[in-house]
Each structure stands twice: as structure tokens, then as C-alpha cells.
N, C-alpha and C positions, 0 to 999 in steps of 0.2 A: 370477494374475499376481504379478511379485516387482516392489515398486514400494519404488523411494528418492526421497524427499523432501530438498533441499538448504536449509539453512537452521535459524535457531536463535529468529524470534520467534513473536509469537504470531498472523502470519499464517499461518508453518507448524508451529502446531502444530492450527489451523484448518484446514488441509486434509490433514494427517496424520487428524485428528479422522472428517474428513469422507470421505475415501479409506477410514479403516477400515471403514465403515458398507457397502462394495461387496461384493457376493458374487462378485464379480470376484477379490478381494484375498486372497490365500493368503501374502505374506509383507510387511513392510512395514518399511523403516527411514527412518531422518533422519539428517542429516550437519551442523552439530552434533548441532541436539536441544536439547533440554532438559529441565528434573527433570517436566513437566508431561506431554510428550512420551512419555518414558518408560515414562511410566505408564498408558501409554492401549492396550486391547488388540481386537482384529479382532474383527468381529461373526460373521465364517464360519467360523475356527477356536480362537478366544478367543486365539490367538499374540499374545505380547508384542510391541510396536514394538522394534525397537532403536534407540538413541544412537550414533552411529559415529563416533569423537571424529577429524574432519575436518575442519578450517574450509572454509566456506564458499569461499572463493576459492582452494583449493590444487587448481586443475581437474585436473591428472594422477593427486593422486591419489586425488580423486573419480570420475576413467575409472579407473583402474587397480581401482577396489575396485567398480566396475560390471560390467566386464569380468569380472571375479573371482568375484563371485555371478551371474553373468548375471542383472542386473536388464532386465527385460522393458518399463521406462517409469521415466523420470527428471524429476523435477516440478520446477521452479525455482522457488523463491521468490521472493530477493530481487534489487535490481538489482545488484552488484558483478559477481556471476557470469555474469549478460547482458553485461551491457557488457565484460566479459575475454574473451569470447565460446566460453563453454562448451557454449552450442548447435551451433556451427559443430566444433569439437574429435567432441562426441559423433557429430556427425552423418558426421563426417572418417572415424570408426574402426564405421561403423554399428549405432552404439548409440541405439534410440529415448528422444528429448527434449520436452520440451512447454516450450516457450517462443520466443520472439522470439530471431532469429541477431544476431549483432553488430552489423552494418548496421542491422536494424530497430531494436535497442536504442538506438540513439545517440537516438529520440525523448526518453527522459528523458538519457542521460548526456551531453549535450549540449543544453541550453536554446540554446543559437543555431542549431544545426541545426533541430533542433522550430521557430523562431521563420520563420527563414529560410522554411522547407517552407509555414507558414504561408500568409507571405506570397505565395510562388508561387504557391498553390491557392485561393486566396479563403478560406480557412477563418476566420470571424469570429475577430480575437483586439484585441488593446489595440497601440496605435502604440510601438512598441520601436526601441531601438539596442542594436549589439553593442559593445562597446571590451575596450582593454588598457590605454589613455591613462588616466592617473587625471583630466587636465586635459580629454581632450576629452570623458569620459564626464560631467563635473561641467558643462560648457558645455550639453551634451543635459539633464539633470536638470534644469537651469534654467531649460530653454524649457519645461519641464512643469510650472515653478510650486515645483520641489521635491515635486510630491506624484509621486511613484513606487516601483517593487518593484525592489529593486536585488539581482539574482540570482546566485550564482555558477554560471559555467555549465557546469560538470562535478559529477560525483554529489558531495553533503554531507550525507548520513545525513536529507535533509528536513528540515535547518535553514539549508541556504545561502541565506535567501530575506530581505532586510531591507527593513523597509517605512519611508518617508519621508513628511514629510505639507507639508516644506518646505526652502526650500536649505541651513540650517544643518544636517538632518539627514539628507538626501540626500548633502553634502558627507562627512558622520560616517560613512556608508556605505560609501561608495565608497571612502573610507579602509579601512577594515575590511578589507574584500576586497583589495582592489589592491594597496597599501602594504603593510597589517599581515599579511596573507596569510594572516587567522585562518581560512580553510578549507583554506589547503594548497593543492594541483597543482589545484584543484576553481577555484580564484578566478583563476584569469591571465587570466582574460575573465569579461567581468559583460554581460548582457542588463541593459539599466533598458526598464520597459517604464512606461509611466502609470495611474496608481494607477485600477485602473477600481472603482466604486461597484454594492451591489446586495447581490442574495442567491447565495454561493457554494453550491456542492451539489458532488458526486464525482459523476462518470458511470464504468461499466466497461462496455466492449462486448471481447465475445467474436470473437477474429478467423478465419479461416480460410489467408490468403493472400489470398482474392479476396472475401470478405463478412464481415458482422458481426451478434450482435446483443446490444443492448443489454440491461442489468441494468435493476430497479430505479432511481429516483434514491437516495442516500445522501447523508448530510451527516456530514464530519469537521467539528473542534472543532482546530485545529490552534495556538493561542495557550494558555500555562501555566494561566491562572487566569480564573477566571469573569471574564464578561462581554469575552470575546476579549482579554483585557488582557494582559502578561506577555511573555516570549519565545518566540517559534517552537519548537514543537516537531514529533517524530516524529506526533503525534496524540492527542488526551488523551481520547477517545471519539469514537462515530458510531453511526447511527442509520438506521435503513430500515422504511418506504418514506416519503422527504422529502416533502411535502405540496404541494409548490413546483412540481412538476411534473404534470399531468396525462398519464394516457395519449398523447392526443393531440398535447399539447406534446412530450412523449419524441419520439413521431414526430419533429415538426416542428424539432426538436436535432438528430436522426440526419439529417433533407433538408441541414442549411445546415451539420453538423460532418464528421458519419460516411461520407456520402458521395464529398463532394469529397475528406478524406482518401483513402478506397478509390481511388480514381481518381486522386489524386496517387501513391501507390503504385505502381499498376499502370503510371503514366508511366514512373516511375522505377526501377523492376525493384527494386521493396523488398516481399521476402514477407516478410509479418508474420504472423504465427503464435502468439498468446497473447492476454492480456490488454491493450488501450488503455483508460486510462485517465485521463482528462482531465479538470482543477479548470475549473470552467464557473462566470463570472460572470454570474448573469440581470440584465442592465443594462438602462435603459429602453430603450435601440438593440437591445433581442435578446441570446439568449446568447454570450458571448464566451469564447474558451478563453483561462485563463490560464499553462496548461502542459502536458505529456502524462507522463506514467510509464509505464513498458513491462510493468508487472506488478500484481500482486493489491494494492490499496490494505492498508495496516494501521495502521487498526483494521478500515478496511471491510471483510475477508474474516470478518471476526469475524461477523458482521450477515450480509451475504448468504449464508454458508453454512449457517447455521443458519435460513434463509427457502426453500434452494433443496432441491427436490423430487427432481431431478433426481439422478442415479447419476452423483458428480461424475468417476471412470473414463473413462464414454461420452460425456462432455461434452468433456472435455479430447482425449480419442482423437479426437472427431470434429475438433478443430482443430485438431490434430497433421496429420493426417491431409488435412485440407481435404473435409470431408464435414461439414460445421457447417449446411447447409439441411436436412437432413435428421434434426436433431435439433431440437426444440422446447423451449425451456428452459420450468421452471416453477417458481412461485412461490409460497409459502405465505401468504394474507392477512394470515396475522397479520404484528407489528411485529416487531423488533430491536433493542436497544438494548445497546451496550457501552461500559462506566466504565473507563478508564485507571487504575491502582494505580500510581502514582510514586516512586521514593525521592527524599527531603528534599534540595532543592538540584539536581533536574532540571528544566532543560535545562542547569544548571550543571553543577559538580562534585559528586559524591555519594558517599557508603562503600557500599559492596558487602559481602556475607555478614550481611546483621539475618535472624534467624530468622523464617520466616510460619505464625502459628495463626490456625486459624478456616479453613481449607482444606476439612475432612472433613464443615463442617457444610454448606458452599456444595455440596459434591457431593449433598452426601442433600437438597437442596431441588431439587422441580420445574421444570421449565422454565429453569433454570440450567445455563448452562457455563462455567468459569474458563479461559480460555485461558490456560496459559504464556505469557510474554515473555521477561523476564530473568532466570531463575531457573537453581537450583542445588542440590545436593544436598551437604550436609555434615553428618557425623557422624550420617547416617541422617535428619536434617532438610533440608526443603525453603527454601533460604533467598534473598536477592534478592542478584543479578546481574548487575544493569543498571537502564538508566534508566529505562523502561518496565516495570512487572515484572511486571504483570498485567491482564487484559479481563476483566471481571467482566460478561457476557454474558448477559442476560435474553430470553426473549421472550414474547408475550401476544396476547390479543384485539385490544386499540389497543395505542398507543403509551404513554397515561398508566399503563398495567396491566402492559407491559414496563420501563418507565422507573423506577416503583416497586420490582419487583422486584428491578431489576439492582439501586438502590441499597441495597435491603433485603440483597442478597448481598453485597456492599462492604463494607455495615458493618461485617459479621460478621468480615472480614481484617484483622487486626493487624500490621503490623509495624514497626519505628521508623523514624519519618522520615514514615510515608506518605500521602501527600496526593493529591486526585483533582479537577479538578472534579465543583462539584453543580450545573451549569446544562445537563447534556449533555439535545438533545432539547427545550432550553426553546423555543428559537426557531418549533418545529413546536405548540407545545402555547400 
């Protein structure tokens, strides 16, 4: 199979990673890519990945350069290209895609549609308003005490999300978004939903159109600096399998989330077809969802594909497909654990192109994988390119023997600015 990968972090170079590992896979590119990307080559015929300097969201001519190599299966990463509705395009000119159509995607590029759907299907989630009113939304905020999550409800790179703990800064909020309009076309409506309390965890359940099934639980780290402190960011590690949920519990998540979803769906003539992906707050009332994304969490793909057994090819065909009962996902016992490599002054502003050494040593250590993120190649060095630059990827017998590792691999990466948390995994340990 000739498979292209869309996308330029280090969740897809996680499944670029993992795709190469198929005896399925005779050719393989990514569109952007990256320096990480690049360099990763097929386990069936040792073929180099290509980089296909694409952006992500130019869907014509991402079909034009699919149509062109007859690629045989199109992997979507991130959410921009969901939500543009690249699915629907490929599917328009029948070229096979594996992800959620535009319709389905609006679960994450729209927090008031997700919020709304909610609420029609019983699906546990936190008491919400949708607004455009900077006044009436600040009147709602108030009746919550000022503790709430003040959202912008269209896609914001997974930092549209501002938490309040009272009306001065509930007020400070809603400013942000509405007024100052610091996320852009993303903020003309804000969800406030109320601040729910507990243990958050990642869920990913694998869809079909008409069934599901669950991952692992996972826990992102989504606050800059230890001890959840800091500003929102993309994700600064995660960790599998969370200790928070038992077997049984996963169940008993999937009776009161995964269900009623399925079934609101099918009310609603929504085929969904990829990854759901739902932040779950375990509150003493039960789990409650506090949002959904229509794709591969990242860091979490980091973690679960390095756990998953399974030929991730026949896994994704079968959901392509809607033949997902008939596959059985599996699970490696052991743990997951991935550290986030930052440049100095993310979530902020930061420089781009510091050189990274200490790369060749992390490859030649066991049970270690560096995912690319934001990286780059110049003047024949690998160098950072973003705010996120790298997953420093461990795994182990437990968690403490994973969580060691990965940071024993961290250490070893230099580059200036770079800063990580060191709490990732503590909350399990």
C-alpha cells in the first residue's frame, strides 16, 4: 500500500512511526513532515519516508498530489484539515481517507455544537452557556461564582481554553476572547461551562460509523509548568495506562459516554469514522465530559502507539471501512510515558532555528522513541521549529521504570531555551 500521512507534529510522526512497522506498507510519505519524519524508514523495504512540502490545509493540493501518486489510504492527523473538510473532498473524487467528514468534525471545531449534542443526548458533561454578548456571557459567569472554563468555540491550536476561579477573572476572560479577539475567527462565541473539580484523564475510542472501542485511559499534562501551574498549552506530556480507571470503570464510561453518543449519531445521520476523543472529568457525581476532539490526542498518540500491538494499517482500514467488530485492539502491559522538549517562552513567543545535540544518543538507547514535533533541518542540522519540539518517549515494565527512562532520554537533548516539565506521570506514581 502507498500511504500519505497529513500533517507536520509529533503525533504524525507517531503514526508515520507506527504505519512504517506494517508489512502492509511499500511506500510512505507525510505532507508537511518533518526533520524527525524524514528520517524514519519502512520495516518491509527499508524506503525512505518522504517530506512533501504541502501545508497541511492546502486540500486541492494535497488531492492533486494523491491522485498523482495514487496513494491507496490517506491518514489525517490534525484537526484544521477535518474541519476544511478534506474527508468529504477525497471522498468527492474517490480517493480512500481515514478520518471524520466535516459534519462529524465539527465535534471538536465547534465547542457549542459538541456542548449542544451533549445536552440533547444525556451525555454527562458540566452546566454551559453559549454567547457572542461579552455582557450576557459575564452575567452567566456570575451565576457560577466566576469559577468556570471560558472556551473559544472554534479550533485555537488547544489553547482556546481560559480557566476562572472568580468574576474578576472570569470577567478578564471573556474579555480576551470576545473584545480582544486574541484567538481570532476561533473567539466570536465562547462556551463558559462551570469549573468541574476531580481527576481529568484523555479517553480515545476508535469509531466505525456505527460502534466503538475504547483505548487505554491516558492522562495529558496540558498547564506549562509543574504542578498544573502556568498557561494552557498544546500538551507538555502524557502517560498510559492512568491508574484512575479500572477495567471495569472504562466499561462503565463507555455505558453513560460512548453509547448515548453512538446513538445520538445515528439519530442524527452523523457518520463518524476516526478517532473520539474526549477530556473526561472523574467528579464525585461520575465522569463528566469536558469537550470532544475529532482526532489522535498529541502527546497521547505518542503513548498509545508505542503500547499498541496491533497493525495500525488494519486498525484504521477497519474504521475506514466500518468493519471495526471484527478487529480486536491490543495492548502491551507495559507503561508509556512522554516529556514534551519546549522552546523558552512557549506558550508565549519564542525563536525558531536553536540547533538540537544529544539526538543520536537517545536513538541508540532502548526502549526509547523521540518523536519529532517542531523541527527542522538546516545546514544539514536538525534544529527547533516550533513550540512543542519534541516527545521524548520511554517505555517500561511500570510506569516508574518508563517515567525514568523517558527523562533519563530528555536529559541527554540540548538546545537553547529548552524546558520540559519534571512532574509528568507524578499524579499516577
Amino acid at each position: 500500500m502507498k500511504i500519505l500521512v497529513i500533517g507536520s507534529g509529533g503525533r504524525e510522526h507517531a503514526l508515520v512511526w507506527k504505519l512504517g512497522r506494517s508489512p502492509h506498507v511499500s511506500s510512505l510519505a507525510c505532507a508537511p513532515g518533518n526533520a524527525g519524519i524524514a528520517q524514519e524508514r519502512l520495516r518491509s523495504n527499508g524506503a525512505a519516508v518522504g517530506c512533501v512540502p504541502i501545508p497541511a490545509e492546502d486540500l486541492r493540493q494535497l488531492l492533486d498530489y494523491a491522485r498523482s501518486q495514487k496513494i491507496d489510504l490517506t491518514v489525517v492527523g490534525p484537526d484544521n484539515p477535518l474541519a476544511l473538510g478534506i474527508v468529504d473532498l477525497f471522498q468527492k473524487h474517490g480517493l480512500p481517507i481515514w478520518g471524520p467528514n466535516q459534519r462529524a468534525a465539527q465535534f471538536e471545531s465547534s465547542k457549542a455544537f459538541s456542548q449542544d449534542f451533549m445536552e440533547r443526548h444525556g451525555i454527562p458533561t458540566a452546566r454551559a452557556g453559549t454567547f457572542q454578548n461579552p455582557e450576557t456571557a459575564k452575567e452567566f459567569a456570575r451565576s457560577l461564582g466566576g469559577r468556570c472554563a471560558v472556551k473559544a468555540d472554534g479550533l485555537a491550536l488547544g489553547k482556546g481554553v481560559l480557566l476562572a476561579t472568580d468574576p474578576a477573572e472570569s470577567d478578564a476572560a471573556i474579555d480576551e476572547i470576545l473584545v480582544r479577539q486574541t484567538f481570532g475567527a476561533a473567539g466570536r462565541r465562547v462556551v463558559i461551562q462551570e469549573l468541574l473539580t476531580g481527576m481529568e484523564i484523555s479517553l480515545h475510542a476508535l469509531c466505525d460509523g456505527a460502534t466503538g472501542q475504547w483505548f487505554p485511559a491516558s492522562q495529558d499534562h496540558k498547564r506549562a509548568l509543574d504542578g498544573d501551574q502556568g498557561l494552557n498549552t498544546g500538551g507538555m506530556g502524557t502517560y498510559s495506562p492512568a491508574p484512575f480507571l479500572s477495567d471495569a470503570e472504562l466499561a462503565s464510561v463507555g455505558a453513560s459516554i460512548l453509547t448515548p453518543w453512538l446513538k445520538g449519531c445515528a439519530q442524527e445521520g452523523i457518520d463518524f469514522r476516526g478517532i473520539l476523543y474526549p477530556g473526561v472529568m472523574l467528579t464525585e457525581q461520575g465522569p463528566k465530559v469536558l469537550e470532544f476532539n475529532a482526532r489522535f490526542g498529541d502527546p497521547e498518540t505518542q503513548v498509545y502507539l508505542t503500547r499498541m500491538e496491533n497493525d495500525l494499517v488494519e486498525v484504521l482500514e477497519a474504521s475506514r471501512r466500518g468493519t471495526l467488530p471484527q478487529v480486536q485492539l491490543k495492548w502491551s502491559p507495559q507503561a508509556s510515558v512522554c516529556v514534551v522538549l519546549a522552546s523558552g517562552g512557549y506558550p508565549g513567543a519564542y525563536a525558531k532555528g536553536k540547533p538540537i545535540d544529544g539526538l543520536p544518543e537517545c536513538d541508540a538507547m532502548e526502549h526509547v522513541k523521540v518523536f519529532h514535533a517542531g523541527t527542522a533541518m538546516s545546514e544539514g542540522r536538525v534544529v527547533t521549529n516550533g513550540g512543542r519540539v519534541l516527545g521524548v518517549t520511554a517505555w517500561g515494565r511500570d510506569l516508574q521504570t518508563a517515567r525514568d527512562l523517558a527523562y533519563a532520554a530528555a536529559d541527554r537533548i540540548r538546545f537553547e531555551g529548552k524546558h520540559c516539565r519534571r512532574d509528568i506521570a507524578a499524579k499516577a506514581l
